[in-house]
C-alpha positions as CSV (number, residue, x, y, z in Angstrom):
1,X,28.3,-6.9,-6.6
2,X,29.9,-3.6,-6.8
3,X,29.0,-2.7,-9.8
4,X,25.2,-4.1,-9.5
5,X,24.8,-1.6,-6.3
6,X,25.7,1.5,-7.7
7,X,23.3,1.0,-10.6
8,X,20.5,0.1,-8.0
9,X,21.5,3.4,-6.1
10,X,21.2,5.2,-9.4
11,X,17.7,3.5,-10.1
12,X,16.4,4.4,-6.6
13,X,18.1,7.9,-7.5
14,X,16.4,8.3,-10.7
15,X,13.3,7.0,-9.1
16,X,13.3,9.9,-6.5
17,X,12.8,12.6,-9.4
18,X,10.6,10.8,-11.0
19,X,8.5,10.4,-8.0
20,X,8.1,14.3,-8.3
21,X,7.5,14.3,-11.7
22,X,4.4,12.5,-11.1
23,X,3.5,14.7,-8.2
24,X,3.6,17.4,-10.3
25,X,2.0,16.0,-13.3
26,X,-1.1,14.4,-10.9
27,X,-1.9,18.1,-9.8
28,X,-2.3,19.2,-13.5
29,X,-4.3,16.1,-14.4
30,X,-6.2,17.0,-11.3
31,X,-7.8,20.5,-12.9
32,X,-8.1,19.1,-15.7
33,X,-10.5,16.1,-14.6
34,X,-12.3,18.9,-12.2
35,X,-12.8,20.4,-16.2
36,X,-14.4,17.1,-17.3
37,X,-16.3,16.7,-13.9
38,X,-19.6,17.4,-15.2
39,X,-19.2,15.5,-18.9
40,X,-18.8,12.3,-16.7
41,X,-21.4,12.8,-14.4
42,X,-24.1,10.3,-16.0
43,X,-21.5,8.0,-16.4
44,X,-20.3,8.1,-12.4
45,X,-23.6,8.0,-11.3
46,X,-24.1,4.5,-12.6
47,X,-20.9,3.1,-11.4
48,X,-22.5,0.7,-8.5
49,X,-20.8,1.2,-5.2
50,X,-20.0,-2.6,-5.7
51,X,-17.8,-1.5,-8.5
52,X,-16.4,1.3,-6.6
53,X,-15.5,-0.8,-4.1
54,X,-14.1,-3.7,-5.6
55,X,-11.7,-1.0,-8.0
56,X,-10.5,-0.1,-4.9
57,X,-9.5,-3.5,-3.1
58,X,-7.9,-4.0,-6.3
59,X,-5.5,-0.7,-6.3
60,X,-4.9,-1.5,-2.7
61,X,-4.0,-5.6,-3.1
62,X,-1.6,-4.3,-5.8
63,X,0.0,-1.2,-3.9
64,X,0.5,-3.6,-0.8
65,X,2.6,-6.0,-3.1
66,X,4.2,-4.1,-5.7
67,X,4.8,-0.9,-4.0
68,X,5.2,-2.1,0.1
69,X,6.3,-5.6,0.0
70,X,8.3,-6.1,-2.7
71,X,10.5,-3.0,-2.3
72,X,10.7,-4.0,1.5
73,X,11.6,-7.7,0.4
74,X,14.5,-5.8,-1.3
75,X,15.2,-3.8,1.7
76,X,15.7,-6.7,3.8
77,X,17.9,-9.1,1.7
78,X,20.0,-6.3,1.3
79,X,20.7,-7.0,5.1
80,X,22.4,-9.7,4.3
81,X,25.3,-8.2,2.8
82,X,27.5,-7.6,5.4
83,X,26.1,-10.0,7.5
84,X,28.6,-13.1,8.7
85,X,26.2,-15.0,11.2
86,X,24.6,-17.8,9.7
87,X,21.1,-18.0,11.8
88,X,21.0,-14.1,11.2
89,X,21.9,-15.3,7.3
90,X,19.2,-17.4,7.4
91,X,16.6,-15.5,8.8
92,X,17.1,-12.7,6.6
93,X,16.5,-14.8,3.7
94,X,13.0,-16.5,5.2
95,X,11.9,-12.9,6.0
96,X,12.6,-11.9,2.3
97,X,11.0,-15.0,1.0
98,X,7.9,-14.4,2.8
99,X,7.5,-10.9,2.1
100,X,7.9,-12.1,-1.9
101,X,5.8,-14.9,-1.6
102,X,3.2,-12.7,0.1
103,X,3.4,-9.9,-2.6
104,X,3.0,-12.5,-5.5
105,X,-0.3,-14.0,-3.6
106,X,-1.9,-10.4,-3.1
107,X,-0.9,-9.3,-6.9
108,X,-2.3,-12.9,-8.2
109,X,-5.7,-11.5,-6.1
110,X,-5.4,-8.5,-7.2
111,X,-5.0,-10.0,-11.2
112,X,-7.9,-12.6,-10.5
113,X,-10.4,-9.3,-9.8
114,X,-9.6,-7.7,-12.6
115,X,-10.0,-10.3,-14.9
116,X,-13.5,-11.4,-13.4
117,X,-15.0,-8.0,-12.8
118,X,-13.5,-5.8,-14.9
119,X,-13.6,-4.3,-18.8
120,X,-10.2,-5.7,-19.9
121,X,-9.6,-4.2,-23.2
122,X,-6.0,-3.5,-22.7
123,X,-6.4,0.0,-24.4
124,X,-4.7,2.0,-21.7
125,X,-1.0,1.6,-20.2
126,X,-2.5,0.4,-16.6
127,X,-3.6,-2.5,-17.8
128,X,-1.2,-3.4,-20.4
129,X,1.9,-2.4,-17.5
130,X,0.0,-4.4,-14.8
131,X,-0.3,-7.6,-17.7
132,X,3.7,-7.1,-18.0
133,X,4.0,-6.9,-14.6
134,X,2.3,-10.1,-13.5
135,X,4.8,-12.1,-16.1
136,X,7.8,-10.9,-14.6
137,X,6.6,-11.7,-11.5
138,X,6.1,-15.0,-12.2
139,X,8.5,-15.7,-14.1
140,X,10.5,-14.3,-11.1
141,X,8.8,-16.6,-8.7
142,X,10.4,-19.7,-11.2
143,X,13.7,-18.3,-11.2
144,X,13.6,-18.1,-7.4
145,X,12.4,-21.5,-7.2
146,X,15.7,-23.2,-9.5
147,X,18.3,-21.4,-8.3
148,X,21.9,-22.6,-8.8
149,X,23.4,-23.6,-5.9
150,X,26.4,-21.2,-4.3
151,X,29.7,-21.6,-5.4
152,X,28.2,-22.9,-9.1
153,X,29.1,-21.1,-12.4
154,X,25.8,-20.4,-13.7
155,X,25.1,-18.6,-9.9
156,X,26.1,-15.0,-11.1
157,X,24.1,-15.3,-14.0
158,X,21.4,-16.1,-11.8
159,X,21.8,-13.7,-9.3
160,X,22.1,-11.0,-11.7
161,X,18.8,-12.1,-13.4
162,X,17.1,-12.2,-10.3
163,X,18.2,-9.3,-9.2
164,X,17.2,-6.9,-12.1
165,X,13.8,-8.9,-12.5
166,X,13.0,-7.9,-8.5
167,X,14.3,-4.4,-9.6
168,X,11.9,-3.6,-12.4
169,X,9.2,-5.5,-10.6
170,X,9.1,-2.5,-7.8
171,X,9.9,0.1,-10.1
172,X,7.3,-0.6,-13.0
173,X,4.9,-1.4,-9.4
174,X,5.2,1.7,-8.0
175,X,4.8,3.6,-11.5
176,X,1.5,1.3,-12.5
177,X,0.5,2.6,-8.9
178,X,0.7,6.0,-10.2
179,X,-1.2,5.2,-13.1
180,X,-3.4,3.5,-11.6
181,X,-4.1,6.2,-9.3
182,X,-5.1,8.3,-12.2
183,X,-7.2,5.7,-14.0
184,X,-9.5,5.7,-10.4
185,X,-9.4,9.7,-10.7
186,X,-10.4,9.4,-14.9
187,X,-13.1,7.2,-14.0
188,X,-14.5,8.3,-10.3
189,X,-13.9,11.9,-11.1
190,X,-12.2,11.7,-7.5
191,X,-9.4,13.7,-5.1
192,X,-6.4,11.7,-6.1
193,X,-4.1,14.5,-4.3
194,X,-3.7,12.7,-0.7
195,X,-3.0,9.5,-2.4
196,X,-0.7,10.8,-4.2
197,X,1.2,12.5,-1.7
198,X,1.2,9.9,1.2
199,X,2.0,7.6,-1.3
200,X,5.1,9.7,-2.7
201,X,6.1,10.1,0.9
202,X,6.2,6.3,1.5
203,X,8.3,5.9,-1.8
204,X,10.7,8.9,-0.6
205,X,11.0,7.2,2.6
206,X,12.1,3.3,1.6
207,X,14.7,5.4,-1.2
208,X,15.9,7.3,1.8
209,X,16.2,3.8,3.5
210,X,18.1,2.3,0.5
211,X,20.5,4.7,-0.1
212,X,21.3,4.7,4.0
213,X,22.0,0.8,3.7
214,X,24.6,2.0,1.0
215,X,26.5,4.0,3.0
216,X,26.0,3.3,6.4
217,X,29.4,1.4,7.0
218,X,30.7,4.7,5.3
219,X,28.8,6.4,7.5
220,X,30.0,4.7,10.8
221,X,33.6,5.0,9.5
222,X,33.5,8.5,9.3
223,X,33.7,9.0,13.2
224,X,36.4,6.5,13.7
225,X,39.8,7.6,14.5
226,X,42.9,5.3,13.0
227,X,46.3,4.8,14.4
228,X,48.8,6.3,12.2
């Protein structure tokens, strides 16, 4: 367990710079699609706002399961770490089931609408990411499903499977979000600034969150006073 919560830490870590990698790299793409404005304009004006509209339930069924309830599924199983009370044991677990459950449901919406209105030619890395993404979800909702029971031998291997699968799941999420974000500016030709940002800030906040669970005991300790 040790050892599989330091590299999560380092993955929300690395995640953090990243985050402002894309920040940065959104404002450049930014001028340049203000460049390539007027090139586009025939082809914006005949996007339907049907279309328009229905792009963006899609981005937000997807941010609400990828990047919101499956990093806050994460969030609160991780509760359940130094928790010794069974009916608070048990809860926890319900909460994060739902929260998953929920997630898969909106992303399985969210896939449905793409296939049925949209050009899936899987020539761009948002679509081939989101394809990747709905497999490992799935296949994450199976190996939820047949768990070993505790106290089994094959229940590390599980755990640690299940683990990394929820993992990449949030992480490849909120990146496909970022693509996806500039897929909507490519083809809209619009202000992709405040998304970005707001969602950056959200992602900022939920690493803060993480890395607070990791060392709040720590924390805590550091204003006790021991008998010598």
């Amino acid at each position: 367990m040790g050892v599989q919560q330091q590299l999560g830490a380092f993955l929300f870590q690395v995640s953090i710079a990243f985050v402002m990698f894309l920040i940065v790299s959104a404002s450049e793409e930014h001028k340049k699609a203000k460049g390539r404005h007027s090139s586009r304009k025939d082809h914006n004006t005949k996007m339907s706002p049907r279309l328009q509209f229905e792009i963006t339930l899609h981005g937000l069924l997807l941010w609400a399961s990828m990047a919101f309830l499956m990093p806050a599924g994460i969030l609160v199983i991780r509760l359940s770490n130094r928790e010794g009370n069974r009916r608070r044991l048990r809860i926890i677990f319900y909460v994060h089931a739902v929260l998953q459950k929920l997630a898969v449901l909106l992303a399985t919406a969210g896939a449905i609408m793409s296939i049925k209105n949209f050009n899936n030619s899987f020539n761009n890395s948002h679509q081939r990411l989101g394809v990747a993404l709905y497999g490992i979800m799935w296949l994450q909702v199976l190996v939820g499903i047949f768990r070993p029971q505790r106290g089994s031998k094959r229940r590390s291997v599980w755990f640690f499977a299940h683990w990394i699968m929820g993992t990449a799941v949030s992480l490849l999420g909120v990146l496909n979000v970022f693509i996806g974000l500039q897929a909507y500016q490519e083809k809209t030709s619009k202000s992709i600034t405040t998304w970005n940002i707001l969602f950056s800030v959200q992602i900022c906040l939920i690493v803060i969150f993480y890395l607070l669970q990791e060392k709040w005991v720590y924390i805590q300790n550091q204003g006790a006073v021991y008998d010598n």
